[in-house]
ZAMARGU-4260 file (C-alpha; in steps of 0.2 Angstrom, whole numbers, plus 5000, padded with zeros to 4 digits):
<rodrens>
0) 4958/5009/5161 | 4963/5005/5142 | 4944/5012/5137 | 4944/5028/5145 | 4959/5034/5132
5) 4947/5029/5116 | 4946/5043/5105 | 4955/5053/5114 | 4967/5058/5100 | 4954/5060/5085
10) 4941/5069/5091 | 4922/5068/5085 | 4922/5083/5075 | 4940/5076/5065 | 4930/5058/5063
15) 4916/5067/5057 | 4929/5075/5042 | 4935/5058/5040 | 4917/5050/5035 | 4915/5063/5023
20) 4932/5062/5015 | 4930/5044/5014 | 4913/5045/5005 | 4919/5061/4994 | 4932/5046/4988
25) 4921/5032/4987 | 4912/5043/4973 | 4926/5046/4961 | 4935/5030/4960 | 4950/5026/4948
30) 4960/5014/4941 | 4979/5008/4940 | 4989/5024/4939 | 4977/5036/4932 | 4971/5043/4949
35) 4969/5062/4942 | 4952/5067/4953 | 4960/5057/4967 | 4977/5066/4968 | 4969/5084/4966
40) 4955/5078/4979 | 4969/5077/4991 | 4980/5089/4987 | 4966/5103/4986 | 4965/5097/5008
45) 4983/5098/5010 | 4984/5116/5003 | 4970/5120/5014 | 4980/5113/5029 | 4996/5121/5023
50) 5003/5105/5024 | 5017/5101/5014 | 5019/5088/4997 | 5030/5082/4984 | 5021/5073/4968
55) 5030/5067/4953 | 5033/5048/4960 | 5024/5035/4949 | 5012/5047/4939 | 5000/5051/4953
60) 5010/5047/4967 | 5009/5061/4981 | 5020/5061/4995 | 5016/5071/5011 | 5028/5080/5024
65) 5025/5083/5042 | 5038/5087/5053 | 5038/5091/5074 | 5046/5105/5082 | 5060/5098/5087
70) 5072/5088/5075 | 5070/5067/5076 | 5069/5051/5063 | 5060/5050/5048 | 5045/5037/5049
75) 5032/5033/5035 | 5015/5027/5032 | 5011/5018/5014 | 4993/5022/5010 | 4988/5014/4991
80) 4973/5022/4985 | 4968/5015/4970 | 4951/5007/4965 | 4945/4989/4955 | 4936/4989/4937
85) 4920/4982/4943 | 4901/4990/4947 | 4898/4996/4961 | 4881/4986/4968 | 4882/4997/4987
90) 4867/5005/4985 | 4875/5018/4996 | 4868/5036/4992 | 4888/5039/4991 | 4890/5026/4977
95) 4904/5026/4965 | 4900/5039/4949 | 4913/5030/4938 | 4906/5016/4927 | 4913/5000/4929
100) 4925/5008/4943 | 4923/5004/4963 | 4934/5005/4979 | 4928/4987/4983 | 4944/4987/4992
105) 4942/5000/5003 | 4957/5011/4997 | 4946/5027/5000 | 4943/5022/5018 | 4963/5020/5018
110) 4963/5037/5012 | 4951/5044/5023 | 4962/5037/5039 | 4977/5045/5031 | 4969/5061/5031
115) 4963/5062/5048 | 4980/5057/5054 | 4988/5071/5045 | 4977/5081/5050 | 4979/5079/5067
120) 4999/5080/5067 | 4999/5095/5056 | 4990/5104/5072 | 4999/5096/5085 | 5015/5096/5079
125) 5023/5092/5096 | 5034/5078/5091 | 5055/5075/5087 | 5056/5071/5068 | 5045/5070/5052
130) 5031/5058/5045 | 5031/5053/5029 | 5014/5049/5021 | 5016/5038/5004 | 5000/5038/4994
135) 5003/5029/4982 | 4993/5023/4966 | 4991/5005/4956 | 4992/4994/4972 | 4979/4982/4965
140) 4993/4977/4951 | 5008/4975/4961 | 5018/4991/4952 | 5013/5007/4961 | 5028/5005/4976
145) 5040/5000/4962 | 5037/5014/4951 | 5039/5028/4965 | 5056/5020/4970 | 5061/5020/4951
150) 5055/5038/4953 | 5066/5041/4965 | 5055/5044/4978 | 5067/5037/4992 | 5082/5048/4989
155) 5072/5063/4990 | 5062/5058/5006 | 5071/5045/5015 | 5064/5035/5030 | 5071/5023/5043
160) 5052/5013/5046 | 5038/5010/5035 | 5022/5005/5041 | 5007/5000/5033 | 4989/4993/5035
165) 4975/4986/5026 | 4955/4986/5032 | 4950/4965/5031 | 4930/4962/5034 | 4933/4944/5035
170) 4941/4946/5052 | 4935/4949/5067 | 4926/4967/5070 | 4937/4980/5080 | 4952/4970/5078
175) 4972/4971/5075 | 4980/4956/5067 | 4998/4954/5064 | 5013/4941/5064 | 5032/4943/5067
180) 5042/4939/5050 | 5034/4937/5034 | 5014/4941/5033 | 5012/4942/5017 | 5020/4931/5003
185) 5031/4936/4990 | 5028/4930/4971 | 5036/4930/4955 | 5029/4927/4937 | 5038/4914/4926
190) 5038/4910/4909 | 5045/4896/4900 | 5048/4893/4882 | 5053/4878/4872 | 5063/4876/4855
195) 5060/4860/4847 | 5060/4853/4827 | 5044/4855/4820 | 5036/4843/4805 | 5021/4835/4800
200) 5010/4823/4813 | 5012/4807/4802 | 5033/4807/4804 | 5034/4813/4823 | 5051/4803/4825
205) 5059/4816/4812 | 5053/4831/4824 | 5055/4837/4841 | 5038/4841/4850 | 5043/4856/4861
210) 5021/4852/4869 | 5028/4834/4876 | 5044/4842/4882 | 5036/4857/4892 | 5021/4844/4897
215) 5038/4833/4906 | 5046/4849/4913 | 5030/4856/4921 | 5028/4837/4927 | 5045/4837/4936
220) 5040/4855/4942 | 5026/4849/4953 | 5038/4837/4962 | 5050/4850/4967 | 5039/4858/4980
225) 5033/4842/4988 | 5053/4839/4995 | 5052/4858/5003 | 5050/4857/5020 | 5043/4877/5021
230) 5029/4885/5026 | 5025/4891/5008 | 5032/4884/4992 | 5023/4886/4976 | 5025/4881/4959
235) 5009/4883/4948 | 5008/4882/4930 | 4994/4892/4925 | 4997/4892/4905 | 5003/4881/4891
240) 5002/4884/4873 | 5010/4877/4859 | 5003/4871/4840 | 4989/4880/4828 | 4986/4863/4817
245) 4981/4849/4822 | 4992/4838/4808 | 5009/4850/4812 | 5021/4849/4826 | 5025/4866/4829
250) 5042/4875/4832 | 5039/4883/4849 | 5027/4878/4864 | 5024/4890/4880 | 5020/4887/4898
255) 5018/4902/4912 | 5014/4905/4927 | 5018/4910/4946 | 5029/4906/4961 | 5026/4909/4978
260) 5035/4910/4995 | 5039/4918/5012 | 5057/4918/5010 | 5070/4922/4997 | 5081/4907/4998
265) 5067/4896/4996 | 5064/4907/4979 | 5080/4905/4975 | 5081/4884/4977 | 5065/4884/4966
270) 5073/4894/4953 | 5089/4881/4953 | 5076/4867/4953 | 5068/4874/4938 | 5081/4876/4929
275) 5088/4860/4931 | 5073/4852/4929 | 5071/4858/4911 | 5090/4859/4905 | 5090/4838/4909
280) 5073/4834/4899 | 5078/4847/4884 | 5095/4836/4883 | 5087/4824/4884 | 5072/4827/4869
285) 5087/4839/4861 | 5076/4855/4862 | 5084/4869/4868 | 5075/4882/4882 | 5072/4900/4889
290) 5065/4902/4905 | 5064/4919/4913 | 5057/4926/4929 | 5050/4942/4935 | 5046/4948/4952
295) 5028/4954/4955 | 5031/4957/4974 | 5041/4953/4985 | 5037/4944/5004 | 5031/4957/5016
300) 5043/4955/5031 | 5037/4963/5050 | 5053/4966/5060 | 5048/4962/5078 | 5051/4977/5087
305) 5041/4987/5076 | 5028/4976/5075 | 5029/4977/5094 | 5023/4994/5093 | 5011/4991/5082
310) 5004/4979/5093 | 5006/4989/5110 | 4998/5004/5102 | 4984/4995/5097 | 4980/4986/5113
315) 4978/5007/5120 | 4966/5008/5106 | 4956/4992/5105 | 4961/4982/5119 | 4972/4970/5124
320) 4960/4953/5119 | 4956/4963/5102 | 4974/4962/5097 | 4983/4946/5089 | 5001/4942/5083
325) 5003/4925/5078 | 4991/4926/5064 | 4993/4916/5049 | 5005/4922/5034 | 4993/4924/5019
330) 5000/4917/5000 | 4995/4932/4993 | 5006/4946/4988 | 5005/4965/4993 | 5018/4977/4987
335) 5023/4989/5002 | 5039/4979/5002 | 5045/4987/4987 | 5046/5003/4996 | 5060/4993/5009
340) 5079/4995/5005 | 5096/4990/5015 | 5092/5009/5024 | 5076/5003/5028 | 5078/4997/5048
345) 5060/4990/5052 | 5042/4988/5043 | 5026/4984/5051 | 5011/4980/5039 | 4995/4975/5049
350) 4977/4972/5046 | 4962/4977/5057 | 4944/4970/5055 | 4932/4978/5051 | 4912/4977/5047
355) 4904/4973/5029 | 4906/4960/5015 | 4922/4955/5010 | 4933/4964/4999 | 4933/4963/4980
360) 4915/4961/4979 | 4903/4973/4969 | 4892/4974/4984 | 4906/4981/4999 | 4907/4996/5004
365) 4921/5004/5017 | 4915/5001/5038 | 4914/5019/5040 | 4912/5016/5060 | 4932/5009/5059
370) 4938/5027/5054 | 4941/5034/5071 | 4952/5021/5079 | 4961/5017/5063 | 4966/5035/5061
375) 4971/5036/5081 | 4981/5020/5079 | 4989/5029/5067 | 4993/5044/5076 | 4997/5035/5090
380) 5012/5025/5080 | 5018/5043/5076 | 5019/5048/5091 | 5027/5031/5100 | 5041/5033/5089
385) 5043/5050/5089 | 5039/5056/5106 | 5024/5071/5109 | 5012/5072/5124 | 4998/5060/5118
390) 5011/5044/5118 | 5012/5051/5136 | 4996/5050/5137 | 4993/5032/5133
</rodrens>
C-alpha cells in the first residue's frame, strides 16, 4: 500500500533536525541579498556534514555538491531563502529577533527541507550522478536567480533539470499541486516617456501636452489586450506623472507600469502593439517618445516529463487523490526561471499545501508538521532520476 512507504526515507530523528533548523532560521531573518547569519547558519552544517559548497554567486548565494558513487546527470534543486521587511506577530517562542524582518514566506521551512534532503543523500550516497542545491538569496524581488547566473554560477555547476517548490497554505493541507506548461506567469516592467512643447495654460494651442498624449496612449493600451485570445495578457498602467504647476504645460509627462503573460510571443505582440500604439498618437500630437522594457521574470515553464516525476513521486508520498496537475497557472511571477538556459532539458516548479495563515502575513508561521514529506519528496525526486535503492523501494 502507498502509506506503508511514508517516511520511510526521512526518518524521525532527521525530521526532528529539520524542525529545529527551520526554527534556528525563523529566528534570524534577512532581507534581499544581505543574508550573512543565514549563509554561515548553513554552511557551519555543511562543514559538519563534510559536505561540499561553492559561494561567491549573487553575494550570499551558496551552492551545494553532492555526488553518488557511481558517475550519472547533474540535477538541481532552487531553494530561495530570503525573508519580508515586516513584524513578525507569530507569537511563536521561536519568533523572528530581527526588527521589522520575518519569514512570512516560509523560505526557512524551504531551507529546513533542503537540509534534511542533503542530509540524507550525503549519508546515502548510493546514487549515479550529483545534486545540485541552489540556495539562493533576494527571491522576494525577483533578482536573486539572475544575479548567480550573471555570476556565473552555471558554467561552474552545470545541470540538465532544475526543480523547485514552494509551501502554499491557502491550498489544500498534505497536498501537491502542479500543471504542465507555464505555472507561473512571466512579467516585465515598462516605462514610458513623452516629449512634448511645453508653455503657459492660457495658450495651449502653441504647446504640445506630452499628459494628454500619454493619457491617449495608455487609452489605446488597454484595447490591445481585449483582441488577445490567451490565457494571460496584461497591460497595467500603474503610474503617470507629468506637470509641477498648475498654470504650465510641462516639457515631459511619465507613465509606468507592468506586463504580464504565459508565453513569450504573446510578450512580444504586446510590445509591437505598444509601440505602435504610441509612435501613431505622438505623430499625430508631434511629440516624440521613449518607451523601454525590462524583464522582472520570466514565465515559469514545467516540461511534462519532469513534471511527471514530480507528480509520481508525490502520489508515493502523499497519495494519489492528494496530488493534482491541472491547476490553475497563477499571474504572479517567481524567478527560478532565470536559472533555465538552452542546456537546461526539463524544470519542475510545484507547490504543496500546507497548514497556517497565508503567506505575507505578519502573523504566519512555516507548518512545521510539512517538513518530513517535503524533505522525502525531495529525496525521492533525487533518487528517481538518478537511480539508488530507495526509488527501488518506492
Amino acid at each position: 500500500m502507498i502509506t506503508s512507504i511514508k517516511h520511510e526515507i526521512i526518518d524521525e530523528s532527521l525530521a526532528e533536525d529539520a524542525v529545529r533548523w527551520r526554527r534556528d532560521l525563523h529566528q534570524i531573518p534577512e532581507l534581499r541579498f544581505d543574508l550573512y547569519r543565514t549563509q554561515k547558519y548553513l554552511t557551519n552544517l555543511l562543514d559538519t556534514w563534510d559536505v561540499t559548497y561553492d559561494t561567491g554567486y549573487g553575494v550570499t548565494g551558496l551552492v551545494v555538491t553532492l555526488c553518488g558513487t557511481r558517475p550519472g546527470k547533474t540535477i538541481a534543486f532552487r531553494c530561495d531563502m530570503d525573508a519580508l521587511p515586516m513584524r513578525d506577530e507569530s507569537g511563536a517562542a521561536w519568533a523572528s529577533r530581527m526588527d521589522g524582518c520575518s519569514h512570512a514566506c516560509g523560505h526557512d521551512g524551504h531551507m529546513a527541507v533542503m537540509l534534511a534532503a542533503i542530509r540524507h543523500l550525503s549519508l546515502h550516497p548510493d546514487y549515479c550522478g550529483c545534486v545540485k542545491v541552489l540556495f539562493q538569496p533576494c527571491e522576494e524581488t525577483g533578482q536573486g536567480a539572475k544575479a548567480m547566473m550573471k555570476d556565473g554560477l552555471y558554467e561552474a555547476h552545470p545541470y540538465s533539470e532544475l526543480y523547485g517548490f514552494h509551501n502554499m497554505p491557502r491550498l489544500q493541507d498534505k497536498t501537491v499541486q502542479l500543471r504542465y506548461g507555464a505555472i507561473t506567469g512571466g512579467g516585465e516592467s515598462f516605462s514610458l516617456s513623452v516629449h512634448g512643447k511645453s508653455g503657459h495654460s492660457s495658450v495651449p494651442h502653441q504647446c504640445i501636452n506630452p499628459i494628454s498624449v500619454v493619457c491617449e496612449i495608455v487609452s489605446g493600451w488597454d484595447k490591445i489586450t481585449q483582441a488577445i485570445q490567451h490565457d494571460m495578457a496584461i497591460i497595467a498602467t500603474c503610474k503617470i506623472e507629468g506637470g509641477t504647476a498648475v498654470n504650465g504645460i510641462p516639457q515631459q509627462a511619465f507613465s509606468a507600469g507592468t506586463m504580464r503573460y504565459f508565453e513569450a510571443h504573446i510578450a512580444d505582440y504586446m510590445k509591437e502593439q505598444m509601440h505602435s500604439i504610441a509612435e501613431k498618437v505622438c505623430r499625430k500630437y508631434g511629440a516624440t517618445y521613449d518607451l523601454l522594457f525590462e524583464v522582472l521574470c520570466p514565465a515559469t515553464i514545467n516540461t511534462i516529463d519532469h513534471s511527471d516525476v514530480v507528480a509520481e513521486c508525490a502520489r508515493r508520498i502523499y497519495g494519489q487523490e492528494h496530488v493534482l496537475t491541472d491547476v490553475a497557472a497563477s499571474p504572479g511571477g517567481e524567478d527560478m526561471q532565470f536559472f533555465v538556459n538552452d542546456k537546461v532539458e526539463g524544470v519542475c516548479w510545484f507547490m504543496v499545501g500546507t497548514k497556517g495563515t497565508n503567506l505575507h502575513t505578519a502573523t504566519f508561521d512555516f507548518d512545521d508538521t510539512s517538513l518530513r514529506d517535503i524533505a522525502s519528496l525531495i529525496v525521492n525526486i533525487a533518487r528517481h532520476r538518478l537511480g539508488g535503492k530507495d526509488k527501488d523501494r518506492i
